[in-house]
ZATOR-381778 format. One line per 4 residues: number of its first residue (from 0); for each residue x, y, z of C-alpha. Coordinates in pm, 1 decimal. Layout:
REM ZATOR-381778
NUM> X Y Z  ...
REM end
This chain:
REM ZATOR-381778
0> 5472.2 9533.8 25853.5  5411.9 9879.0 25942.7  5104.3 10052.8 25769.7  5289.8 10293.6 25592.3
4> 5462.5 10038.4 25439.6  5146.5 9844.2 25308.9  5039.4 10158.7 25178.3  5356.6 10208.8 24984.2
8> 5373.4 9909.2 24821.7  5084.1 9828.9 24686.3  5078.8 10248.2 24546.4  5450.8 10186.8 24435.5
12> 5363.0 9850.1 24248.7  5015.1 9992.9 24088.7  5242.1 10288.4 23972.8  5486.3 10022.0 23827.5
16> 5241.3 9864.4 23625.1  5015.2 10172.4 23501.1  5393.9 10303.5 23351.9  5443.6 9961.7 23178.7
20> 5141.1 9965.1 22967.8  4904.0 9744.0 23184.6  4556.3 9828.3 23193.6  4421.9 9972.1 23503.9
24> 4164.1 9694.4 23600.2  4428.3 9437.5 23539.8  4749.0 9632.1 23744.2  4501.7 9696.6 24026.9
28> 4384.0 9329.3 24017.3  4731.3 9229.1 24002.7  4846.8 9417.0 24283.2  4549.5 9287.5 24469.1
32> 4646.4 8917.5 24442.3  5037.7 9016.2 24504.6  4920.8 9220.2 24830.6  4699.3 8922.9 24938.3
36> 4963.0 8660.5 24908.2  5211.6 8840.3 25106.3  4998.2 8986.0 25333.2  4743.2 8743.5 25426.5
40> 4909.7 8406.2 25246.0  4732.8 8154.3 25056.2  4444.6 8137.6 25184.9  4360.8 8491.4 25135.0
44> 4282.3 8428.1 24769.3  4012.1 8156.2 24843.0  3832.6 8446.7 24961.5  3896.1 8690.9 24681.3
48> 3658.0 8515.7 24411.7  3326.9 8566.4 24687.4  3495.8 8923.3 24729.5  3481.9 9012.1 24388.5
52> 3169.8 8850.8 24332.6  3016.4 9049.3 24637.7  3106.6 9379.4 24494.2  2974.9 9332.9 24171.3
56> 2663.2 9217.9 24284.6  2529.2 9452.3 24483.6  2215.4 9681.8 24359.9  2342.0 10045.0 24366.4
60> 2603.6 9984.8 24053.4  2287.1 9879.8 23868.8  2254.0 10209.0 23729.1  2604.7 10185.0 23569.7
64> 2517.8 10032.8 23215.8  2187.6 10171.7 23180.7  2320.2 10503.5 23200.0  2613.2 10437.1 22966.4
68> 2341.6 10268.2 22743.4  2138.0 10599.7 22755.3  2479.7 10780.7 22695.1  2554.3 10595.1 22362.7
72> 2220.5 10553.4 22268.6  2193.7 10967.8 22257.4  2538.1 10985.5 22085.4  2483.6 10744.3 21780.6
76> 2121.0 10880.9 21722.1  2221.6 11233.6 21703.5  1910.0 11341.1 21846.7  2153.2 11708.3 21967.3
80> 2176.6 11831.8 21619.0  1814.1 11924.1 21606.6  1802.7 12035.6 21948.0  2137.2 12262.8 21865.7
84> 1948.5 12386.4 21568.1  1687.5 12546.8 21780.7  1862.8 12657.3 22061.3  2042.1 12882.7 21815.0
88> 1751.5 13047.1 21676.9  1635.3 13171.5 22033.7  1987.4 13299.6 22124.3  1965.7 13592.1 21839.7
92> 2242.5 13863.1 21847.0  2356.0 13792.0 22177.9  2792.8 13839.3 22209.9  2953.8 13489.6 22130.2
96> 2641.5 13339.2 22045.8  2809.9 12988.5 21903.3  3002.6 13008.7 22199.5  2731.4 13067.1 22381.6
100> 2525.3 12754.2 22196.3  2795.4 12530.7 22311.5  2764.5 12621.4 22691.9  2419.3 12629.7 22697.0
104> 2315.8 12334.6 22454.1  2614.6 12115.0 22657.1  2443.7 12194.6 22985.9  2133.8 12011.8 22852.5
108> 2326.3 11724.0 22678.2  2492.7 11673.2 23054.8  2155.5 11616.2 23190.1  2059.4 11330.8 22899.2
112> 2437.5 11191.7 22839.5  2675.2 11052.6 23096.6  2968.5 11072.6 22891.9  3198.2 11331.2 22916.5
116> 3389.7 11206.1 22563.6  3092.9 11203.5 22394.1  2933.4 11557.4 22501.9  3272.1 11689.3 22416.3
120> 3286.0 11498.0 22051.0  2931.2 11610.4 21951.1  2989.6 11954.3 22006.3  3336.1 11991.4 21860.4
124> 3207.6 11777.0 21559.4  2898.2 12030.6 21506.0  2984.6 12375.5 21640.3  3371.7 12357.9 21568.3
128> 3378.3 12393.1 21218.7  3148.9 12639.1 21248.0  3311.1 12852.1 21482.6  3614.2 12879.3 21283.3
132> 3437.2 12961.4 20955.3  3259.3 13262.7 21138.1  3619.4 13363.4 21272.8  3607.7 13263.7 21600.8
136> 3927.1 13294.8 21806.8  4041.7 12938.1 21938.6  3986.2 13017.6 22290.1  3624.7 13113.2 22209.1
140> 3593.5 12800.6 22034.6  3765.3 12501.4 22138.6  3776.0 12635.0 22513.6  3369.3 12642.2 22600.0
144> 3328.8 12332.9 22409.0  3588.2 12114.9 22673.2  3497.0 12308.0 22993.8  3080.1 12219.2 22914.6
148> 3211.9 11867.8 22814.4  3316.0 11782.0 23175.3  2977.6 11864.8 23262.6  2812.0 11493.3 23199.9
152> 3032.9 11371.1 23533.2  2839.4 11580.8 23728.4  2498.8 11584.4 23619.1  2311.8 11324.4 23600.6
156> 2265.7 11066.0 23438.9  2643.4 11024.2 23558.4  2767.9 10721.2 23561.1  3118.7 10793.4 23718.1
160> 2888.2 10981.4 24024.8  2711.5 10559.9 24077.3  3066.3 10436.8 24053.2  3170.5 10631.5 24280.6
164> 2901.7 10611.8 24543.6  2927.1 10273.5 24507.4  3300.4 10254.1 24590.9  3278.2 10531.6 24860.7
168> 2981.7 10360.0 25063.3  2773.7 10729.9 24941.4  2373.5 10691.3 24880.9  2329.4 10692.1 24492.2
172> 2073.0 10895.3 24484.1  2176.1 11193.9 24680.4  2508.0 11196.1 24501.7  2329.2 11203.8 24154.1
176> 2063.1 11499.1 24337.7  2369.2 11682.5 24500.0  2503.2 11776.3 24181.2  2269.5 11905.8 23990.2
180> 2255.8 12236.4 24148.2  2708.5 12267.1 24106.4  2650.4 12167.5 23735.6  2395.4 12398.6 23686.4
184> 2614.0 12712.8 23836.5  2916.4 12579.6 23655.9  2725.6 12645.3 23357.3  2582.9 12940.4 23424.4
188> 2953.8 13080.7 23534.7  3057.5 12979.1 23198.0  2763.0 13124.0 22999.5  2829.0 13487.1 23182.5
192> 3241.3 13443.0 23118.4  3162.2 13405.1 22737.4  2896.2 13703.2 22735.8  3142.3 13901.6 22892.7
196> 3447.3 13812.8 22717.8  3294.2 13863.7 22350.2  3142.2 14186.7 22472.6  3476.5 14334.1 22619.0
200> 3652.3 14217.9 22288.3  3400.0 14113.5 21993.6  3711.5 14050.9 21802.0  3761.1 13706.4 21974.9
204> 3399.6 13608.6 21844.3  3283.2 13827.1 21570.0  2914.6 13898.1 21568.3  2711.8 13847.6 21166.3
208> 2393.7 13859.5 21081.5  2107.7 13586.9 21181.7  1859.1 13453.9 20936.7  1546.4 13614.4 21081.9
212> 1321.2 13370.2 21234.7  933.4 13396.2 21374.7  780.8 13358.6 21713.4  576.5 13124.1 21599.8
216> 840.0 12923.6 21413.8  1036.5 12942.7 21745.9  749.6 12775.1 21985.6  680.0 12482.0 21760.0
220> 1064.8 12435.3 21675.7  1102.9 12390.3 22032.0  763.2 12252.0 22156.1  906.6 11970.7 21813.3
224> 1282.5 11903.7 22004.6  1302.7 12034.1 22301.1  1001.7 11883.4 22479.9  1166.5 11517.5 22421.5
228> 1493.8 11599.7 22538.2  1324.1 11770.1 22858.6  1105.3 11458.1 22887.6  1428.3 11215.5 22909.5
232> 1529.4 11440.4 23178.5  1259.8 11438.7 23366.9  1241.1 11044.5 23324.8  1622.7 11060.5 23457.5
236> 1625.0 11378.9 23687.4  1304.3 11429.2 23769.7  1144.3 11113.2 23883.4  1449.6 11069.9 24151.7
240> 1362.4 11434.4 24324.3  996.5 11372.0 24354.4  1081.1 11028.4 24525.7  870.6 10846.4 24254.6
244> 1160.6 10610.7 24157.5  1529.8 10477.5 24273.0  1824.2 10546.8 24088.8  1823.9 10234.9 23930.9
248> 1433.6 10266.8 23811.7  1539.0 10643.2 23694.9  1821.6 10432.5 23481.2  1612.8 10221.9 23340.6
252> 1291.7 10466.8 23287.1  1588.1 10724.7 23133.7  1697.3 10475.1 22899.3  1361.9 10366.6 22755.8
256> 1270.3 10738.7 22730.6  1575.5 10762.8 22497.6  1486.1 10482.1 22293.1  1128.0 10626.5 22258.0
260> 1289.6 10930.5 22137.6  1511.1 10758.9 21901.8  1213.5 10613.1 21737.8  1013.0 10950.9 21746.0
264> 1241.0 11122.5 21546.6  1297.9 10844.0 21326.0  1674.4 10797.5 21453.2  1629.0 10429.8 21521.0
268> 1773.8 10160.1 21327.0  1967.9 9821.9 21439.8  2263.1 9986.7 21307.1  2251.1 10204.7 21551.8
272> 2127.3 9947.7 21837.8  2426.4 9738.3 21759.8  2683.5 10050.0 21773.5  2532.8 10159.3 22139.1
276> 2570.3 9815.3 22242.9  2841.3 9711.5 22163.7  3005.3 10068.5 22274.1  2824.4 10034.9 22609.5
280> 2939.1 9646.3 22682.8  3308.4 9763.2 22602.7  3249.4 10001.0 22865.5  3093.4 9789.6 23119.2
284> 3317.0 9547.6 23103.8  3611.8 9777.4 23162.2  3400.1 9969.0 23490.0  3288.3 9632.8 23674.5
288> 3631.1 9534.7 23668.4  3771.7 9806.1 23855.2  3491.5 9803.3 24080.0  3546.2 9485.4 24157.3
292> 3967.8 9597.3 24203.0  3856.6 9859.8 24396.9  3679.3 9662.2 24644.4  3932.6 9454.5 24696.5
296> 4210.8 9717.8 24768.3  3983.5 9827.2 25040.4  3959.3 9462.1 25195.4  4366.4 9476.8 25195.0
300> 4343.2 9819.8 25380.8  4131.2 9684.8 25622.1  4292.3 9377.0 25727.5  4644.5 9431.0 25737.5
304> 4519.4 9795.9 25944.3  4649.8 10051.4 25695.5  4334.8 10239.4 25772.0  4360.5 10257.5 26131.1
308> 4725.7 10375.1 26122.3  4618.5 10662.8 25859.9  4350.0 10739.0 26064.9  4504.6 10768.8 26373.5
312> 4791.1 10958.9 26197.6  4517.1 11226.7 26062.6  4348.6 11229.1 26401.9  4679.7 11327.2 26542.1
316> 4715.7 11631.3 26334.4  4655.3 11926.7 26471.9  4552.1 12204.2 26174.7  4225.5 12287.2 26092.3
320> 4021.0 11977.5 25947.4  3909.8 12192.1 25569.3  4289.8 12219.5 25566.7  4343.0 11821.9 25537.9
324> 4033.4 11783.6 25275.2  4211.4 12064.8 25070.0  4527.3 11891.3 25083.7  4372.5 11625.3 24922.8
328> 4152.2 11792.9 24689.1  4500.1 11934.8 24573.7  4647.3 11546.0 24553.3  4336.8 11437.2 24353.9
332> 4380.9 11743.7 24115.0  4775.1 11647.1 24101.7  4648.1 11292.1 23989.9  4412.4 11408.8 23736.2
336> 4736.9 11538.6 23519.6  4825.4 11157.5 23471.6  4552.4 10931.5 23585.7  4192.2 10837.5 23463.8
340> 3880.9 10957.6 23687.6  3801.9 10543.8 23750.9  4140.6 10515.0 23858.3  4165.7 10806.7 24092.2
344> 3877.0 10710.8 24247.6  4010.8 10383.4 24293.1  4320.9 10531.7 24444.7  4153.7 10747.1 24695.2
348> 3863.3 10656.5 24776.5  3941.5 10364.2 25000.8  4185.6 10638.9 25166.6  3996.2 10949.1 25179.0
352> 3638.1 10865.7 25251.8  3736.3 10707.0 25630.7  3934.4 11018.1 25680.2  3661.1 11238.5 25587.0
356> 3413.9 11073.6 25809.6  3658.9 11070.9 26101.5  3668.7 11482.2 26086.8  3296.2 11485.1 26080.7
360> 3220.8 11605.5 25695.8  2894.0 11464.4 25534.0  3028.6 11159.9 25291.3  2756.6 11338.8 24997.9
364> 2963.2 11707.1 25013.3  3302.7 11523.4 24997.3  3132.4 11312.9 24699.0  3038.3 11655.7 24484.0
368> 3428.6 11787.5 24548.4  3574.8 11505.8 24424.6  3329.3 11452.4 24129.5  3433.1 11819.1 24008.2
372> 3794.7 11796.1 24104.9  3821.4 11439.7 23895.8  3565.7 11633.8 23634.4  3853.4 11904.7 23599.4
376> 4135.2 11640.3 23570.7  3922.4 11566.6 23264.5  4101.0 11882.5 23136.6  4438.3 11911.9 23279.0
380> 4760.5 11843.7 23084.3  4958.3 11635.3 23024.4  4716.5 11356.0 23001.7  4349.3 11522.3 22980.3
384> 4090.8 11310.0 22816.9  3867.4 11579.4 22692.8  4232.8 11748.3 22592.4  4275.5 11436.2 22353.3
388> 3929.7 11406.7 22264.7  3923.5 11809.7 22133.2  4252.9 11752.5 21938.3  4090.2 11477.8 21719.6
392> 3812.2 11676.6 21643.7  3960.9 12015.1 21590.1  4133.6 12126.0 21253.3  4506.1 12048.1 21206.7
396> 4591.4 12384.9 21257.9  4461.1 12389.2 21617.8  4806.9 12300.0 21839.9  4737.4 12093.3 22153.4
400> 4904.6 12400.0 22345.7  4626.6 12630.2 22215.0  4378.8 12379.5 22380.1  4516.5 12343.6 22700.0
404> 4527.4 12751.1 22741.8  4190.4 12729.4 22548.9  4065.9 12526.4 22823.4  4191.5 12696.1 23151.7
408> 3963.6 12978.1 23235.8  3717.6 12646.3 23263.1  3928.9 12506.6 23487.9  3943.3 12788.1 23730.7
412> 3597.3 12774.3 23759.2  3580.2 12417.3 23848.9  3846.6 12534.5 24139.9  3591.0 12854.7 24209.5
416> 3264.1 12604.6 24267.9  3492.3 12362.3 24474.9  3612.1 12677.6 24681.1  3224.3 12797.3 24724.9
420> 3135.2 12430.9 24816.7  3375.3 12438.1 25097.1  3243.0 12781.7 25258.1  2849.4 12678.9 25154.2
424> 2823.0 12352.7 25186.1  2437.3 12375.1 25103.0  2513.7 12452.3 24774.0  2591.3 12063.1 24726.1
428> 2350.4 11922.1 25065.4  2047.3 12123.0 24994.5  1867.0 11983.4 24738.8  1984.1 11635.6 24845.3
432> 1840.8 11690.8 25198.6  1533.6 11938.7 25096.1  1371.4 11666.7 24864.9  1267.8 11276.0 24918.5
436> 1556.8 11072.2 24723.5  1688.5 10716.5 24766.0
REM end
């Protein structure tokens, strides 16, 4: 069977399945046994159990549950409302200072939380209700709130960045390095677009009077909550860049940091325990299965030589090769109106990442695109987690459509660092390449 043929069946039947209802780790495990019987028979699937097994024992996924542990473990402590607390007292008088708070204070939660749902539910659960008592316009309030939200994919901890390292063949640790420096910019490009925007218009975010607070009160409010949250991201962040630790020793020393926290501010309880794991096994569970999909799909590829025929067509084409990873960046974004980020990775990985390394493009750059294009699929419509997520947190009289246009200044950012990523690539390769990392 030709390739193009292989290619369209087994995308054709996953499609078929996702529409009927079926989970994705069980349509894309399904599809994998249906594509191994009729394309390498019976005896294919005595092979597929020490597949399976293969790609869900290998060390660089190890991260994967420690950092959703960490993730949960911040979220059901709610260790951020004391670090919110503070951050507002330093910000003053500044134009759309809640606004503002929600930028800022989510670019921090990204570096100690690896959940995108969860960033995005903490801060609409504090700061919304605030916002809209103080007369914030929607699109100064719901919109900063989902575009920081997205943020946790990137930075790490990020457990979607492992997963998909690990399904891409990318080092671990210079995927988690390579995008701190994007996540950091994306914030900062969203802190300067909310100065600006309440300063042009203070209508949109009405400025009131601050409770006046000291110096003094300042420096031990923050020495008090800030400190521990920058410890947990040093025990994350910062132990990977000096070389001191692995990503999977940066998991585990992160997560222990957390719990130390927990217990410092008197958070801890086995209520709590329980909740974080029991969130985070429902969570692993769901992950190591489509890993293990994943892996397979790529086997199938492989074998009956779908990846040499769309390698040789791609080789054949003669445009410019930053044309061909646009066009996909522009498929992947497409996706991310329907699909899931495990899912798209699942998708196109296998497909993209030979074709990337055949034009000659480092496999860590190509990593950071797709981590922000999948990060912005987050937010687009139809289907938008973070869209969802927003809408059950937000007051009744907050329409979905006031979300989505809300949320699309964000979006065009994500499409502005992708664009500057493209034309500097060292913005993603240099801190990766200038510092030791595993």
């Amino acid at each position: 069977m030709d390739w193009w043929l292989v290619l369209l069946f087994f995308l054709g039947g996953l499609i078929l399945f996702l529409l009927s209802g079926f989970p994705v780790a069980f349509a894309f495990l399904l599809m994998d046994v249906l594509s191994i019987v009729i394309f390498m028979g019976s005896a294919g699937l005595q092979n597929i159990t020490l597949g399976i097994f293969s790609s869900l024992s290998i060390f660089t996924i190890t991260p994967v549950p420690l950092f959703i542990l960490m993730g949960e473990l911040m979220y059901h402590s709610r260790i951020a409302d004391s670090t919110l607390d503070i951050l507002d007292r330093w910000l003053g008088r500044i134009p759309g200072r809640l606004s503002l708070l929600a930028a800022a204070s989510g670019t921090i939660f990204a570096a100690t939380s690896g959940s995108t749902m969860a960033n995005t539910a903490m801060l609409g659960t504090v700061l919304l209700p605030e916002m809209r008592k103080r007369g914030y316009s929607v699109s100064m309030s719901v919109g900063p709130i989902v575009g920081v939200g997205g943020l946790a994919m990137l930075i790490p901890p990020s457990a979607l960045a492992v997963i998909l390292a690990s399904i891409g063949g990318i080092s671990v640790g210079k995927l988690l390095i390579a995008g701190v420096i994007p996540g950091l910019l994306l914030g900062l490009f969203f802190c300067a677009y909310i100065v600006l925007t309440a300063w042009l218009n203070p209508s949109i975010a009405p400025p009131y009077e601050v409770a006046p607070s000291s110096l003094g009160r300042k420096l031990a409010l923050t020495v008090k909550y800030l400190v521990p949250v920058a410890f947990i991201i040093f025990a994350v962040i910062g132990v990977i860049i000096l070389g001191f630790a692995t990503p999977t020793e940066a998991a585990a020393s992160g997560t222990i940091a957390t719990a130390i926290v927990t217990i410092v501010y008197r958070r801890f309880s086995w209520r709590m325990l329980k909740a974080s794991l029991k969130g985070s096994i429902e969570i692993w569970v769901m992950v190591f299965m489509i890993i293990a999909g994943s892996a397979t799909f790529s086997s199938i590829l492989a074998y009956t030589g779908a990846t040499r025929g769309l390698l040789g067509l791609v080789e054949g084409l003669e445009i410019h090769p930053l044309f061909i990873i646009i066009g996909m960046q522009i498929i992947i974004a497409f996706m991310g109106c329907f699909m899931d980020a495990i899912s798209i990775m699942m998708i196109c990985l296998p497909v993209f990442m030979p074709i990337s390394g055949l034009l000659g493009f480092d496999p860590v750059w190509f990593g950071v695109l797709m981590l922000i294009n999948v990060e912005m699929g987050q937010m687009t419509p139809p289907f938008g987690m973070l869209l969802f997520v927003m809408k059950g947190v937000a007051p009744d009289d907050v329409t979905m459509e006031q979300i989505i246009w809300a949320s699309f200044p964000y979006m065009l950012f994500d499409v502005l660092i992708m664009a500057m990523i493209m034309v500097w690539p060292g913005i993603a390769l240099w801190l990766p390449g200038f510092l030791k990392v595993f």
